[in-house]
KEZAKOL-107964 format. One record per residue: residue number from 1; x, y, z of N, C-alpha, C in turn; residue in three letters. Coordinates in steps of 0.02 Angstrom, whole numbers, plus 50000, padded with zeros to 5 digits. Layout:
<atoms>
   num      nu      nv      nw     cau     cav     caw      cu      cv      cw   residu
   NUM       X       Y       Z       X       Y       Z       X       Y       Z      ALA
...
</atoms>
This chain:
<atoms>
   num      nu      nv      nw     cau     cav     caw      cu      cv      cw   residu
     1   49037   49726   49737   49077   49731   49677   49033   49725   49615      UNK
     2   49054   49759   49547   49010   49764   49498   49034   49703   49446      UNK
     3   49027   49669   49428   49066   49618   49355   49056   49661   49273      UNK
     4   49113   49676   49272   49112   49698   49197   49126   49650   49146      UNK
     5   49130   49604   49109   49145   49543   49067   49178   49476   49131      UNK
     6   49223   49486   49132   49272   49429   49179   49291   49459   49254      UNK
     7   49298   49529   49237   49341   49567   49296   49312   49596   49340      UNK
     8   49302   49586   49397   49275   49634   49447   49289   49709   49451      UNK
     9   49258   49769   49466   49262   49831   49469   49255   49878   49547      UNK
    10   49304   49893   49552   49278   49910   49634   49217   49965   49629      UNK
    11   49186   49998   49676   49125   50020   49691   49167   50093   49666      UNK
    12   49120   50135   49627   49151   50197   49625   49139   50234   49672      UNK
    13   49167   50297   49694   49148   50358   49754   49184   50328   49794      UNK
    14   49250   50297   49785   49297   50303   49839   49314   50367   49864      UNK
    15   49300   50348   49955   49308   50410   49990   49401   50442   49990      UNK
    16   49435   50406   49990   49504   50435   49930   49513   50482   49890      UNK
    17   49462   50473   49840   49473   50478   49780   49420   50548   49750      UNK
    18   49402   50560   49826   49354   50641   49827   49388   50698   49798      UNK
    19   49374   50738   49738   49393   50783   49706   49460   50765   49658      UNK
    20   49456   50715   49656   49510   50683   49579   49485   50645   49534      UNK
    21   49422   50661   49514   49388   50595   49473   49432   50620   49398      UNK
    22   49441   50689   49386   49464   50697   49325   49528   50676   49316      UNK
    23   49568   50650   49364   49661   50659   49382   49627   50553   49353      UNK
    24   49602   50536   49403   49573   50464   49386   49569   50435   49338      UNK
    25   49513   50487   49280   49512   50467   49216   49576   50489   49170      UNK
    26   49607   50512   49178   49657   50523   49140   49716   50479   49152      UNK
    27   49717   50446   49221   49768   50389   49256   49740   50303   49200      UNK
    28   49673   50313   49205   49655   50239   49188   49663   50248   49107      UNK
    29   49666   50300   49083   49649   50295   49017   49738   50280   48989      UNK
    30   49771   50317   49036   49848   50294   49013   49859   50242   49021      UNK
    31   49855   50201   49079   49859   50119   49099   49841   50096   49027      UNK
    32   49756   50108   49010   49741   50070   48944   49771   50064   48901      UNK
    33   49796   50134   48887   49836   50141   48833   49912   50090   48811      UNK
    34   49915   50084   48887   49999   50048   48899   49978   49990   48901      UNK
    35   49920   49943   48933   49916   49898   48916   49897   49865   48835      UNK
    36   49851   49921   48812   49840   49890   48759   49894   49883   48685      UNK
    37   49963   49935   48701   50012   49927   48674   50066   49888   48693      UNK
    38   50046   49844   48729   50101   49817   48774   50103   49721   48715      UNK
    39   50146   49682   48732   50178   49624   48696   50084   49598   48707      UNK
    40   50126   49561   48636   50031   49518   48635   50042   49463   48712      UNK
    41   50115   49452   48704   50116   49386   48748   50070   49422   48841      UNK
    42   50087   49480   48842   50090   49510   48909   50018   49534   48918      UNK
    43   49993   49569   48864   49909   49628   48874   49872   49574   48913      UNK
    44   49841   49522   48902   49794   49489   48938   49813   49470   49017      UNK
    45   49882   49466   49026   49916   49496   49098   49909   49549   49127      UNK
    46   49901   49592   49099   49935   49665   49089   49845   49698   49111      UNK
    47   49808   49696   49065   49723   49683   49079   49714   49675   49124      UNK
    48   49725   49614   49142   49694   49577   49205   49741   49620   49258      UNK
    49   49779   49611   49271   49818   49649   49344   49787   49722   49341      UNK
    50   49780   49747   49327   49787   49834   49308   49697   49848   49301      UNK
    51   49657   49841   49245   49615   49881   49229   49529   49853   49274      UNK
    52   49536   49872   49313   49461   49905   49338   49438   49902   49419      UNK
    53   49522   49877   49435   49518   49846   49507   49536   49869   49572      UNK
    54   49585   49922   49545   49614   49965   49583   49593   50049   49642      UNK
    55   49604   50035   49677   49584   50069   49730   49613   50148   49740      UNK
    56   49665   50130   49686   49711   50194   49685   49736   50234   49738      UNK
    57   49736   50226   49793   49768   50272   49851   49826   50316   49823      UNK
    58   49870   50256   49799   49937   50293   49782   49938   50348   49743      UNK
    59   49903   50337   49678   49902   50380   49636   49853   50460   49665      UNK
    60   49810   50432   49706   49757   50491   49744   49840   50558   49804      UNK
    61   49868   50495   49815   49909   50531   49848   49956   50572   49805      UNK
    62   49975   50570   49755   49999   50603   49712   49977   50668   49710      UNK
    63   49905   50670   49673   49855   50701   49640   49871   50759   49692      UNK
    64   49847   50728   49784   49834   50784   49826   49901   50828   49840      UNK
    65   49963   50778   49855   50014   50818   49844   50025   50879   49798      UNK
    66   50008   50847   49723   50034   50900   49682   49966   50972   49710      UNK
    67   49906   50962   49728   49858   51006   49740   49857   51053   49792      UNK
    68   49922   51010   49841   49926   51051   49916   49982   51102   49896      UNK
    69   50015   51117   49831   50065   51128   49839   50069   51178   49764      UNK
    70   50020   51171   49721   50016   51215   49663   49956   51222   49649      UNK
    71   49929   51290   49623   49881   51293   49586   49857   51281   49525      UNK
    72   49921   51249   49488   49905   51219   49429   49868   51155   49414      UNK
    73   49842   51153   49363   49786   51072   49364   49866   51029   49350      UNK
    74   49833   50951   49362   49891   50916   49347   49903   50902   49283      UNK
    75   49970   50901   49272   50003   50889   49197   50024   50799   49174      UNK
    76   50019   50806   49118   50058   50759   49103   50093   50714   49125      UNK
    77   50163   50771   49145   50225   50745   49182   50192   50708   49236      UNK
    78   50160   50734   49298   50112   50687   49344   50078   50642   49321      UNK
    79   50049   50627   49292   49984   50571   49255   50046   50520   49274      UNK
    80   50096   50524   49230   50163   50472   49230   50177   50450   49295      UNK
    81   50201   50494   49313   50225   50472   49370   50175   50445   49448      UNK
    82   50113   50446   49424   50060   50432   49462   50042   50344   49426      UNK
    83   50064   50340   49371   50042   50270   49346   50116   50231   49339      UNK
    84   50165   50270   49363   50237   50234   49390   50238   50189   49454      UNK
    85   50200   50258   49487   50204   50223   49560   50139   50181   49572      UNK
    86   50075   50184   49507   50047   50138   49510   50075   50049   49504      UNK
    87   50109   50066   49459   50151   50003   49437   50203   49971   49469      UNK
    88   50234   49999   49524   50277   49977   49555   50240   49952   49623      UNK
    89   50158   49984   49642   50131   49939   49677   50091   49886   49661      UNK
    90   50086   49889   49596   50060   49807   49581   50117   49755   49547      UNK
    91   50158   49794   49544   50219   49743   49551   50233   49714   49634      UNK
    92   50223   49725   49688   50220   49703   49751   50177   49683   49752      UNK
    93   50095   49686   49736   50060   49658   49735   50051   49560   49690      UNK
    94   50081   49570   49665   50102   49508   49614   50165   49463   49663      UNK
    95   50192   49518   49674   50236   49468   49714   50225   49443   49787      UNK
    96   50181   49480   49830   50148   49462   49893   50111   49408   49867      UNK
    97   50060   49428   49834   50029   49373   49808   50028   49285   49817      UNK
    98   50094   49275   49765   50129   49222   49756   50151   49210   49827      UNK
    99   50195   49241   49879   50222   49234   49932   50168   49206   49976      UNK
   100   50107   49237   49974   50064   49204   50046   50006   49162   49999      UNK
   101   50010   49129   49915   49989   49071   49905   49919   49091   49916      UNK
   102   49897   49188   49890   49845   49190   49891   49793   49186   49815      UNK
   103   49742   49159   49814   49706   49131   49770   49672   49199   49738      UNK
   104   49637   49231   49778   49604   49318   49757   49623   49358   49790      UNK
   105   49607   49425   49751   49622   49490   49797   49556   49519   49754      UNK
   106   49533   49556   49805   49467   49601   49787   49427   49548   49733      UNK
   107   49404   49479   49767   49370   49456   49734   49373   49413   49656      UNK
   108   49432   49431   49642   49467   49415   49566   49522   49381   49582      UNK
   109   49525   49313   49535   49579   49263   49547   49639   49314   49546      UNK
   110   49708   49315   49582   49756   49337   49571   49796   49334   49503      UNK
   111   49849   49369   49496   49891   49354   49420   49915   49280   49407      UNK
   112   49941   49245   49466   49966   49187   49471   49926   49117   49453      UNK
   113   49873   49140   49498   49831   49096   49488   49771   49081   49419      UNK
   114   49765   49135   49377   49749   49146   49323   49785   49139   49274      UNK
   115   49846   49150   49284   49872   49122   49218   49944   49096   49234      UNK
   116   49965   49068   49291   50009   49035   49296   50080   49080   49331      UNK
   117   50117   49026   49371   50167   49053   49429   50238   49108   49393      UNK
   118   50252   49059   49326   50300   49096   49293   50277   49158   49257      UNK
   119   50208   49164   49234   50196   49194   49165   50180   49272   49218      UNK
   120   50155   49269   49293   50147   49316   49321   50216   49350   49351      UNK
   121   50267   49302   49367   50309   49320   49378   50370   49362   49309      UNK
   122   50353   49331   49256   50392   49364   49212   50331   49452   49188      UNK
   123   50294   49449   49207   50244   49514   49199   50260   49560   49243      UNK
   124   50297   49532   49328   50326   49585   49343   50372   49628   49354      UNK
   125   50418   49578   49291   50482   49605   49274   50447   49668   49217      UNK
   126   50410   49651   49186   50392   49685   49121   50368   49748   49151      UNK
   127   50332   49746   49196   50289   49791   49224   50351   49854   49249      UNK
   128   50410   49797   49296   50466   49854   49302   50505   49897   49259      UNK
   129   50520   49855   49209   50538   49895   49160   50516   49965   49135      UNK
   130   50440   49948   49116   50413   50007   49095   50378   50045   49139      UNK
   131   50391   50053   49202   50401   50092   49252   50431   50154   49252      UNK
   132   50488   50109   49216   50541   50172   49218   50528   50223   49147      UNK
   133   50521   50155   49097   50508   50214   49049   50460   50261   49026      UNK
   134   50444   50264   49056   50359   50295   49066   50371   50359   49101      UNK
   135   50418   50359   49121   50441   50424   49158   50549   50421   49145      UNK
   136   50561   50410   49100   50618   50413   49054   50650   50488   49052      UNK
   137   50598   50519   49026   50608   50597   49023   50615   50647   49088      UNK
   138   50597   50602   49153   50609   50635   49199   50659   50612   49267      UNK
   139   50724   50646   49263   50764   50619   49287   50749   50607   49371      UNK
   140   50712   50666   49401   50700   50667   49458   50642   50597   49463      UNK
   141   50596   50598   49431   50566   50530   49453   50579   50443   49421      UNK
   142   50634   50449   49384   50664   50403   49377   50708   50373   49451      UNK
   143   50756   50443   49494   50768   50417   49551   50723   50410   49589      UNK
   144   50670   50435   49616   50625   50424   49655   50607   50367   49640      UNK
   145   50594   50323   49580   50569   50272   49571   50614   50215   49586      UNK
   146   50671   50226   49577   50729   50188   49593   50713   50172   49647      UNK
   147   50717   50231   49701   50733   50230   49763   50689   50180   49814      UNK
   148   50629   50185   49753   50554   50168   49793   50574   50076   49802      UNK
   149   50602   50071   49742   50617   50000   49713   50648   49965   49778      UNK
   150   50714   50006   49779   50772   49974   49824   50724   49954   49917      UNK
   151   50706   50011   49933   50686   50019   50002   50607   49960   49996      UNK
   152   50581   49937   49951   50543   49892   49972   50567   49847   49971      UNK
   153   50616   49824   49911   50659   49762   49938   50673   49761   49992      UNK
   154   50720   49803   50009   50747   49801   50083   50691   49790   50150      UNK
   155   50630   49820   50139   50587   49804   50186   50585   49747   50208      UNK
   156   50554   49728   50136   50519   49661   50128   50576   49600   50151      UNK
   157   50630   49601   50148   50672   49559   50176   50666   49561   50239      UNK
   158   50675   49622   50280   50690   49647   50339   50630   49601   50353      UNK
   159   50563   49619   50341   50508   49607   50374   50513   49515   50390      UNK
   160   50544   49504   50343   50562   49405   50307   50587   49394   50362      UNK
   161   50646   49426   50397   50697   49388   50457   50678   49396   50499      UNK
   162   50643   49474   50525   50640   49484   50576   50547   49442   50609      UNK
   163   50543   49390   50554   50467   49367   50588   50475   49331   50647      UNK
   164   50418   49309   50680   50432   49295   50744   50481   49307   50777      UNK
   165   50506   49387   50801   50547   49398   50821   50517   49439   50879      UNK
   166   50506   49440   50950   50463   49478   50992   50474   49550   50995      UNK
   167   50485   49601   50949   50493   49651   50942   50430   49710   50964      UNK
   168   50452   49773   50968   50417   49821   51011   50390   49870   50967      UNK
   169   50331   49912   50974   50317   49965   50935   50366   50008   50897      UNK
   170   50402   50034   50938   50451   50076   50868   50482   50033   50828      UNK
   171   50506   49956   50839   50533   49923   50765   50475   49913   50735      UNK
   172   50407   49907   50754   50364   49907   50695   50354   49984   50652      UNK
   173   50384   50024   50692   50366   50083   50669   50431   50109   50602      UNK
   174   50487   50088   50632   50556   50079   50589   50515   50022   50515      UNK
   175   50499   49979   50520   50473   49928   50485   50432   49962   50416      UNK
   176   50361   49981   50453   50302   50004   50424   50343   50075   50376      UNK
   177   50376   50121   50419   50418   50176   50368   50467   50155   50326      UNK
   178   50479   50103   50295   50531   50067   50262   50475   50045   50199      UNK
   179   50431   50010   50236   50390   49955   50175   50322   50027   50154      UNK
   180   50275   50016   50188   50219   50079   50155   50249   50140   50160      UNK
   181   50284   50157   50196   50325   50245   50216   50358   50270   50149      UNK
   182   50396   50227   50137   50438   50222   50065   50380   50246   50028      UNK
   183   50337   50211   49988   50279   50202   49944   50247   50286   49950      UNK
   184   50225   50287   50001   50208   50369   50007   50250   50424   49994      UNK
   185   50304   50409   50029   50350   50455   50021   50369   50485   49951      UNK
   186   50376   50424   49891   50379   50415   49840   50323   50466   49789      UNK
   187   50285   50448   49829   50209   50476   49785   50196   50546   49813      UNK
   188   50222   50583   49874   50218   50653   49907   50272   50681   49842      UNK
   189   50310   50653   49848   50383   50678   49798   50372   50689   49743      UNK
   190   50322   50644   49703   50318   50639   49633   50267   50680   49615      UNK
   191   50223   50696   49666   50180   50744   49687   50195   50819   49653      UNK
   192   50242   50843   49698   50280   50885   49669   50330   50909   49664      UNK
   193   50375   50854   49651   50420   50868   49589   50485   50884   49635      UNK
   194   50497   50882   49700   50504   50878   49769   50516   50858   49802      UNK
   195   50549   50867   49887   50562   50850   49934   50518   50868   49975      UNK
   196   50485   50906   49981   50438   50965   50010   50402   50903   50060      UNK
   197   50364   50878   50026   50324   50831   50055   50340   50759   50083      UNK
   198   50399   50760   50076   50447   50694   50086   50398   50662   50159      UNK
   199   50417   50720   50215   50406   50663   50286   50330   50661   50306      UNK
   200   50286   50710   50236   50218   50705   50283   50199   50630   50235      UNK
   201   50218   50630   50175   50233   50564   50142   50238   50484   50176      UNK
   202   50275   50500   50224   50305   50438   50273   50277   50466   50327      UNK
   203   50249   50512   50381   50185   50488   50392   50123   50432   50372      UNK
   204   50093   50486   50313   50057   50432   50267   50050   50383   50279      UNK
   205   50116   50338   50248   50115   50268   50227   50124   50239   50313      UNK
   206   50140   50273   50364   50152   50228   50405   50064   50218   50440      UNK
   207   50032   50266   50428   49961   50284   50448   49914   50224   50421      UNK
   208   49937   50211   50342   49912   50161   50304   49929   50114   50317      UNK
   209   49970   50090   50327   50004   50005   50355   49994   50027   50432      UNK
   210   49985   50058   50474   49944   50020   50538   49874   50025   50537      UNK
   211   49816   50043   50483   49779   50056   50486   49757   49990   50438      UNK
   212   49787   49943   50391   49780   49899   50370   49779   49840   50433      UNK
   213   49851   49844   50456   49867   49834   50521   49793   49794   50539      UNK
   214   49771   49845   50585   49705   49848   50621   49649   49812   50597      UNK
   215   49639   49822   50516   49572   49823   50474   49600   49723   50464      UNK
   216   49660   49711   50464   49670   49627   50461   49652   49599   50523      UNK
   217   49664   49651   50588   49639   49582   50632   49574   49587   50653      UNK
   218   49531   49638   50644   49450   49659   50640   49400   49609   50596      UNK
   219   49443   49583   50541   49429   49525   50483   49450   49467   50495      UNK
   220   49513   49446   50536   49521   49396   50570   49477   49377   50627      UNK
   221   49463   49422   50652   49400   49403   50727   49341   49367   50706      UNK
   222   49306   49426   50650   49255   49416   50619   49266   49341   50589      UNK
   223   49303   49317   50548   49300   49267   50522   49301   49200   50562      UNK
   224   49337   49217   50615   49372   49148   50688   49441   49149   50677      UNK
   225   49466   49196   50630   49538   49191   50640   49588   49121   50623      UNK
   226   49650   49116   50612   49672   49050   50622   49700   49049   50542      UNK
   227   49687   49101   50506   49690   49093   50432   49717   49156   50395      UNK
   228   49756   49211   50434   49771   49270   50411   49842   49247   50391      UNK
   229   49868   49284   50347   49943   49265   50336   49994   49291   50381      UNK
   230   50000   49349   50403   50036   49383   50435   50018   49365   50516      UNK
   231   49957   49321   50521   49985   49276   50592   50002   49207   50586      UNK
   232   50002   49199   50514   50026   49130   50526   50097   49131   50500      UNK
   233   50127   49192   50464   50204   49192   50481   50226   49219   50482      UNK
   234   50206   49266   50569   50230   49296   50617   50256   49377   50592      UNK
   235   50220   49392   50555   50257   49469   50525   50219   49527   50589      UNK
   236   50261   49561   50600   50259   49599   50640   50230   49668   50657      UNK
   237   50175   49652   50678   50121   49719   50629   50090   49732   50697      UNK
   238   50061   49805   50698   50041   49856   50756   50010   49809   50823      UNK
   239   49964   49798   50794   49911   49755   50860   49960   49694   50879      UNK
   240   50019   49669   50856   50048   49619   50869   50099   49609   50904      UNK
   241   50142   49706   50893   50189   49722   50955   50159   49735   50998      UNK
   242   50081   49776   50991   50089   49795   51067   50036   49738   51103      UNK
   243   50025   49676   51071   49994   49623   51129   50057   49582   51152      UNK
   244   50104   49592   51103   50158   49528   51125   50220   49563   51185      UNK
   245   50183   49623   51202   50221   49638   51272   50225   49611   51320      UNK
   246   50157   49581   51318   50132   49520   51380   50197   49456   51352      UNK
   247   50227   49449   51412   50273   49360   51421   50256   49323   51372      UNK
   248   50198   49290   51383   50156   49243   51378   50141   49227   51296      UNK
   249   50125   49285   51287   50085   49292   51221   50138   49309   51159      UNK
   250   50217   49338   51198   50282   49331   51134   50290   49254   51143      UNK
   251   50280   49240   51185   50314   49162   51188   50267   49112   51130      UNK
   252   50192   49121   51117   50127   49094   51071   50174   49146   50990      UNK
   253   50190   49199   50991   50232   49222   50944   50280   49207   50901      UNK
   254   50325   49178   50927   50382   49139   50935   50378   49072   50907      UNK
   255   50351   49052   50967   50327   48975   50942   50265   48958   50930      UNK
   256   50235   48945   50863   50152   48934   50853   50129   48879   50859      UNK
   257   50080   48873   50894   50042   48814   50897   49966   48837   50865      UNK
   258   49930   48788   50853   49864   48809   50826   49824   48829   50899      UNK
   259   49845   48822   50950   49794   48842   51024   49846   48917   51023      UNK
   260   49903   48915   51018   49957   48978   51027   49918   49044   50990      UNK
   261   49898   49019   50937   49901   49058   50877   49822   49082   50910      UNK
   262   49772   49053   50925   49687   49085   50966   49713   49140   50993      UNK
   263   49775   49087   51063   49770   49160   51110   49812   49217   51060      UNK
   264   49859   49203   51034   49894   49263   51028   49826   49286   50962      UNK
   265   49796   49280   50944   49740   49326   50902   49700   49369   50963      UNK
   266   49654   49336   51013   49626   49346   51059   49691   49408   51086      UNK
   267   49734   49396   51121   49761   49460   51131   49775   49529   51088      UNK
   268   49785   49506   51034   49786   49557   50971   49739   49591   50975      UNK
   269   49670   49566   50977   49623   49591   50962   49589   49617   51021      UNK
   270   49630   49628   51075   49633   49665   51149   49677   49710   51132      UNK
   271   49710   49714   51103   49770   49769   51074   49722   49824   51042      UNK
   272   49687   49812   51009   49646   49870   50964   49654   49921   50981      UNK
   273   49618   49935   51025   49604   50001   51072   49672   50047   51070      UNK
   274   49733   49997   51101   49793   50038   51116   49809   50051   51025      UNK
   275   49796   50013   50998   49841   50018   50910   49780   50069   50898      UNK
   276   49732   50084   50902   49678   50146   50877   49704   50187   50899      UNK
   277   49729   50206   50959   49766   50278   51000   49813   50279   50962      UNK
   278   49863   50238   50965   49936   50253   50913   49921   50285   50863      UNK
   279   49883   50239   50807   49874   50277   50751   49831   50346   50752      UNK
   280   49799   50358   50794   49768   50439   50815   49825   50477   50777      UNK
   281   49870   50462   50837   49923   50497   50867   49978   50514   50771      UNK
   282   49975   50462   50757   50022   50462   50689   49964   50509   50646      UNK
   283   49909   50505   50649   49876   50553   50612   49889   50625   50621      UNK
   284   49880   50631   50693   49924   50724   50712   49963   50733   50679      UNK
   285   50008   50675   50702   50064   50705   50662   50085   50725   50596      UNK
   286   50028   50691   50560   50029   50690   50487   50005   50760   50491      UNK
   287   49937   50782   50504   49908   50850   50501   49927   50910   50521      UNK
   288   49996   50901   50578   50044   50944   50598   50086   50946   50536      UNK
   289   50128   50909   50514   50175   50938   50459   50120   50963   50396      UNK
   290   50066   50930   50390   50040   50982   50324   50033   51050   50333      UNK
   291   50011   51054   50398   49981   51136   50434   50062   51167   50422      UNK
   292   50111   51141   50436   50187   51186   50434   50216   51182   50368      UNK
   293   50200   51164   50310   50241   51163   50251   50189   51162   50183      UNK
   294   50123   51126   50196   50076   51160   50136   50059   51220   50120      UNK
   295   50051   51228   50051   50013   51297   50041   49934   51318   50067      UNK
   296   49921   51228   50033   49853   51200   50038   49848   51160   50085      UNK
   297   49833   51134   50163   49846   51097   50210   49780   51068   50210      UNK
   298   49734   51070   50200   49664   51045   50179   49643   50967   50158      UNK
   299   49675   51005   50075   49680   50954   50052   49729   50872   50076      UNK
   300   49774   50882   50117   49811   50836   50157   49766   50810   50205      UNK
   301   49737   50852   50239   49719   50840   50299   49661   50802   50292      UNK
   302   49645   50814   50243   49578   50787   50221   49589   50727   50187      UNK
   303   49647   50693   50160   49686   50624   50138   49715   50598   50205      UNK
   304   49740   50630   50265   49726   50611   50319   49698   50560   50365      UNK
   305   49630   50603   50366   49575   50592   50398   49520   50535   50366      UNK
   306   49527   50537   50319   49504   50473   50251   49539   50419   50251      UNK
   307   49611   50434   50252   49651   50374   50266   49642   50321   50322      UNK
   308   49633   50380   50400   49634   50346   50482   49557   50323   50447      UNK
   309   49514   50313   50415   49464   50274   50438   49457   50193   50409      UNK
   310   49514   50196   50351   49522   50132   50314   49529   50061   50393      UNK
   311   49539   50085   50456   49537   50045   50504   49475   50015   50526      UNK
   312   49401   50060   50520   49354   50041   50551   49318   49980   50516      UNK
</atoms>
């Protein structure tokens, strides 16, 4: 990571972010813009969450959508709606945050923890707001943005009850297309302007959340494990349905003990292999619907194939 004054900067030449550096600069320069017009009480919030940290997937997924699908450079109207759906994922980001009582993300104290539990939480009301208005003028991604809103709530609950619940690959798969599926879907759409791209969209996001999936318990091993959030309350993620097929190891699921919680990591992380084939498999499928409905299937396939490696 690079330190620019206070804030960390991620590494540039994200493999993402290949052939959009110009869609990029025109994304960050609007953020600036919005933050730096934003309530005095909020910009130094607003700063800090937003400017120099971001990895941008979402917005990359935009970019390629609108590219698979027109030959026009991107407009305006997109820039918006690429720093909408920026904003509605660091509004989840603020609120995961707080939920798993984490201290940093990418190296930089979180919103919460920098400037306090309420003052981040009232930033991501603010942040919602002008979500919307930021794309005001466009009725179609005003619902899309709506829509994006409702279905992560709904995830994110779903994901809340159904923890430690010994569930099987396709409810993680129902799951993952609800919480990241949504998010993509959102951003294929806004893409262009569209339905077009709706299900290679939710592909996507389900590709990305098992491929996170994977890349958490690869970092759990490495570390000794014992300290990830999503095994310590029980959320239900790729490598976790398909180790907890075994008896034994839903039962360490279920009920945690700190010896429960080894083996059921230790089996997880015997899961790999089978959760690397799955997600293969969700990648076809992603590269099958681009090949049947892009103009440009390339460019997908090639957000794809960039995506399946965020696992290794």
């Amino acid at each position: 990571m690079v330190t620019t004054g206070t804030v960390e900067v991620a590494p540039a030449g994200l493999v993402m972010a290949e052939g959009f550096d110009a869609e990029l600069d025109q994304l960050r320069e609007f953020l600036q813009a919005w933050a730096g017009k934003s309530s005095a009480e909020l910009k130094p919030l607003l700063e800090w969450q937003f400017l120099g940290r971001s990895k941008y997937f979402r917005p990359v997924t935009v970019f390629a959508c609108h590219a698979a699908m027109f030959e026009e450079p991107v407009a305006d109207l997109t820039i918006r709606s690429a720093a909408a759906v920026e904003m509605v994922h660091n509004v989840s980001l603020i609120v995961d945050d707080i939920l798993d009582r984490s201290r940093f993300r990418r190296g930089v104290l979180t919103l919460h923890c920098r400037f306090g539990l309420l003052p981040a939480l009232m930033a991501s009301g603010y942040i919602t707001a002008d979500a919307y208005q930021i794309v005001d003028h466009n009725p179609f991604a005003v619902r899309r943005i709506a829509e994006l809103f409702r279905r992560l709530a709904a995830a994110e609950v779903l994901q809340w009850r159904l923890r430690r619940h010994p569930l099987g690959v396709e409810d993680w798969r129902m799951i993952a297309g609800e919480d990241t599926g949504s998010m993509f879907e959102a951003c294929a759409c806004l893409g262009t302007g569209d339905e077009t791209l709706r299900h290679f969209g939710h592909l996507l996001g389900m590709l990305y959340h098992g491929c996170d999936d994977v890349g958490d318990v690869k970092g759990a091993v490495a570390l000794g494990g014992g300290g990830e959030e999503d095994l310590r309350d029980g959320i239900l993620t790729l490598p976790t349905a398909l180790a907890i097929q075994d008896p034994e190891t839903a039962l360490h699921f279920r009920n945690p003990t700190p010896a429960g919680l080894q083996h059921l990591l230790r089996k997880m992380e015997e899961a790999l292999p089978a959760a690397e084939a799955y997600l293969d498999g969700i990648a076809l499928e992603a590269e099958a619907e681009a090949q049947q409905v892009a103009r440009d299937p390339q460019v997908l396939i090639k957000l794809v194939r960039n995506t399946r490696r965020l696992s290794a």
